[in-house]
C-alpha positions as CSV (number, residue, x, y, z in Angstrom):
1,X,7.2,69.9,-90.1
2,X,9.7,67.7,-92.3
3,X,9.2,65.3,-89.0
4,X,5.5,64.9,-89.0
5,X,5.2,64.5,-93.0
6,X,7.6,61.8,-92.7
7,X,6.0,60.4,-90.0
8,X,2.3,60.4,-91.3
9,X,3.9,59.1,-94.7
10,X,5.7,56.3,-93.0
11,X,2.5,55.2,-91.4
12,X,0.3,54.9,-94.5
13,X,3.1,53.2,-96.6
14,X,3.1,50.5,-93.4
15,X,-0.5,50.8,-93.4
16,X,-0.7,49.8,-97.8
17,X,1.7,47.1,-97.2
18,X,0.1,45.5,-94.0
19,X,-3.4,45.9,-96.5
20,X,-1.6,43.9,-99.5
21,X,-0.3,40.8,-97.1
22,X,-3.8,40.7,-95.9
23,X,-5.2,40.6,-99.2
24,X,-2.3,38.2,-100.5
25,X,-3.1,35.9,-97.6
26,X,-7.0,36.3,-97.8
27,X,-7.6,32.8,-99.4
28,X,-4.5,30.7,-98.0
29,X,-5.8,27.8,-99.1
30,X,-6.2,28.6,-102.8
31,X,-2.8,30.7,-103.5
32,X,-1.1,28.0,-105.6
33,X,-4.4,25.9,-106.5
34,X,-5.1,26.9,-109.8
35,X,-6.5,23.7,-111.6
36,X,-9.3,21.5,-111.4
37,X,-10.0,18.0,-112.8
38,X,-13.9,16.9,-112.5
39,X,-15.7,14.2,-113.1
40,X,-20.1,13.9,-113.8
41,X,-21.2,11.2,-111.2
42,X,-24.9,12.4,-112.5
43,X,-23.5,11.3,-116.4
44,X,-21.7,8.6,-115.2
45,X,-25.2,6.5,-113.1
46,X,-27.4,7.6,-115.2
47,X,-26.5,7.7,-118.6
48,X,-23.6,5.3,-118.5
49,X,-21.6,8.4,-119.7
50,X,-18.1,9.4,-119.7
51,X,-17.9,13.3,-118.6
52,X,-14.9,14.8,-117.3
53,X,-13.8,18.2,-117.3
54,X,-10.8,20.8,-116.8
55,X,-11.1,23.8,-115.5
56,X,-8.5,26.6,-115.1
57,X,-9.4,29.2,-112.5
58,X,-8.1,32.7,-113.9
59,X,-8.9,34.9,-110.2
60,X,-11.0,35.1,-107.4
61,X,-14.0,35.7,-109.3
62,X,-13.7,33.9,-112.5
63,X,-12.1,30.8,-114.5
64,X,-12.4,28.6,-117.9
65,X,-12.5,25.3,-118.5
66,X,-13.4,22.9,-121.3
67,X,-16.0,19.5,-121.0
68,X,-15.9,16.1,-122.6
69,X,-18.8,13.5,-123.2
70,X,-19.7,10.7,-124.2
71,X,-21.8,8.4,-124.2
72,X,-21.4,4.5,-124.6
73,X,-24.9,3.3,-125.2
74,X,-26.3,2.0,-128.3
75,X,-29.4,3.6,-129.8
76,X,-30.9,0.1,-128.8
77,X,-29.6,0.5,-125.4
78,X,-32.5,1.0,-122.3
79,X,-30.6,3.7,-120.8
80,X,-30.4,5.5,-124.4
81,X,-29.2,9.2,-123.9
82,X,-29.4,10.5,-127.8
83,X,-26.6,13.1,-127.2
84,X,-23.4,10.5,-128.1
85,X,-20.4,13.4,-127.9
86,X,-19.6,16.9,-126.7
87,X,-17.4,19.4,-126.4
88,X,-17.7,22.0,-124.4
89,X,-15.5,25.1,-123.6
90,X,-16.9,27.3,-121.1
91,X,-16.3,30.9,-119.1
92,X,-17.7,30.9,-115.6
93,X,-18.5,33.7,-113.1
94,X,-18.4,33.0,-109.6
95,X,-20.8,35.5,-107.2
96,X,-18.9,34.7,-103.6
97,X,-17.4,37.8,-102.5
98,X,-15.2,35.4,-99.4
99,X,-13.8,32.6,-101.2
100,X,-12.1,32.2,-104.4
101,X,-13.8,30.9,-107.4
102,X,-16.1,28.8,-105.5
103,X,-20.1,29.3,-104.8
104,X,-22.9,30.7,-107.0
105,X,-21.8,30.9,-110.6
106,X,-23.1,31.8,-114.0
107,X,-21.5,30.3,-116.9
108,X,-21.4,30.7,-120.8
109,X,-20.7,28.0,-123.2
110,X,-20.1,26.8,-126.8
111,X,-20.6,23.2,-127.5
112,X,-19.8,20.9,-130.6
113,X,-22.4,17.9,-129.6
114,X,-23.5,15.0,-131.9
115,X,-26.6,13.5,-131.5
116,X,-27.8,10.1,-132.4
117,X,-31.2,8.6,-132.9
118,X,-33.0,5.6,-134.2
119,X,-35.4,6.3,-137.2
120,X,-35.8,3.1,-138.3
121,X,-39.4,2.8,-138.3
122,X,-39.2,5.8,-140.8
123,X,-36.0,5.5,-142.8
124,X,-34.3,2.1,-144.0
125,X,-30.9,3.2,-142.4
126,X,-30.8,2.1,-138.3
127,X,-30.0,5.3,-136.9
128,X,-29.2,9.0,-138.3
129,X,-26.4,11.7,-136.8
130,X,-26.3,15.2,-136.6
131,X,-23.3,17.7,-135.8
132,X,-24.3,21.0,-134.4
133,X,-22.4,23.7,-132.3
134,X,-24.7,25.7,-129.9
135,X,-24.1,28.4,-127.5
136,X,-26.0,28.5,-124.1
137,X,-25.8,29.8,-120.5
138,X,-25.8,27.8,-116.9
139,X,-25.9,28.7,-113.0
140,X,-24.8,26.0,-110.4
141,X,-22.9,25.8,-107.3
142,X,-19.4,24.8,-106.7
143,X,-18.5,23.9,-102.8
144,X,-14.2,23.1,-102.0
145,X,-13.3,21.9,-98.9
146,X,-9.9,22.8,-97.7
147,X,-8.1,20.0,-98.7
148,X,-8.9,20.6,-102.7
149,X,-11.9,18.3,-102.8
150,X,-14.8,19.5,-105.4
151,X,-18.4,18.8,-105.3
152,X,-20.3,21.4,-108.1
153,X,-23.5,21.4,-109.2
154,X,-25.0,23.0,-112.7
155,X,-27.9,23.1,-115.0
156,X,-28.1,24.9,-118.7
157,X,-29.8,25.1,-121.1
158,X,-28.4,26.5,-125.1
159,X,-29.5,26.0,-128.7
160,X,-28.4,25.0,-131.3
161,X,-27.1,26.9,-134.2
162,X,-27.5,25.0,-137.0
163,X,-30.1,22.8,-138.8
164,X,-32.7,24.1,-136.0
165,X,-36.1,23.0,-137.5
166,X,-37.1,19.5,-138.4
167,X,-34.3,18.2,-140.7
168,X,-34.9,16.0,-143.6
169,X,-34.2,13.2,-141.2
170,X,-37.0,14.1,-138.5
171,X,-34.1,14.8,-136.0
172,X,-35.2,17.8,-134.0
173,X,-33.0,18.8,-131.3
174,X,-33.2,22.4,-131.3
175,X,-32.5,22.9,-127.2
176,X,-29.8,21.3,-125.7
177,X,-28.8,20.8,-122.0
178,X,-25.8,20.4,-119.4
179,X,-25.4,19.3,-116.3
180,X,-24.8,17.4,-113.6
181,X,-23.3,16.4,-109.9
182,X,-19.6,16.5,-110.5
183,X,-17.0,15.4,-108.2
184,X,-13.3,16.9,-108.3
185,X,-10.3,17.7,-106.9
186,X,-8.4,21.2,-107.3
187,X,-4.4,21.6,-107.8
């Protein structure tokens, strides 16, 4: 009897260590590769915007990051873009149940933007600028191919918290968006 409990308890310890390789060894290719450095392409042609971001992937199913933007057009500019800086930290949620923080994603965000307009038809001043913080939600797609490089897609939209009607200024820029065609490379 002493034989066939140590037996049948030999096999399932063989049988929880043989599961826990296999689930070590699940993702090879993202074990050690726990960093990501992006940068917009959408921002960058069509804005003439700066937009890179950082993103720290916590597990399988989840990871944080923070964004940076900014624009280098002048109010008078043709390609004017009225949102001249961000930051953005964000939490993201990734829906693959094969692949490590990669796919269909949901993400929350905070961000400290600065917008820029030209009023000068109204006001004597050229241009007028408002700080706001706003929180807001995303979904996008993040695809990595097995040598690190990253090509993500994401749209979102968030409000501002802050000076939300028409200001004494005549700024109003209650909704704000993100989002883009980034290109990356994970680490």
């Amino acid at each position: 009897m002493k034989k066939i409990i140590l037996f049948v308890l030999l096999v399932c310890t063989s049988i929880q260590l043989t599961a826990q390789e296999k689930e070590k060894f699940k993702y090879p290719q993202d074990n050690d590769k726990k960093h990501e450095f992006k940068l917009n392409a959408f921002s960058l042609i069509a804005f003439s915007s700066l937009n890179l971001s950082y993103e720290n992937l916590l597990n399988k199913d989840s990871s944080f990051g923070i964004d940076l933007f900014y624009n280098f057009n002048d109010v008078s500019d043709d390609l004017y873009f009225p949102k001249k800086f961000s930051l953005t930290p964000y939490y993201r949620w990734f829906f693959s149940e094969t692949r490590y923080a990669r796919g269909f994603f949901v993400e929350g965000f905070g961000m400290l933007n600065t917008y820029e307009d030209d009023y000068s038809f109204f006001y004597d001043n050229d241009t007028i600028v408002e700080t706001n913080f706003a929180l807001g939600i995303s979904v996008g797609g993040k695809f990595v191919t097995k040598s690190g490089f990253i090509t993500e897609v994401y749209l979102g939209v968030g409000r501002n918290l802050f000076n939300n009607s028409n200001n004494e200024e005549g700024l109003n820029n209650d909704l704000i968006t993100r989002g883009g065609i980034s290109l990356g490379y994970r680490f």
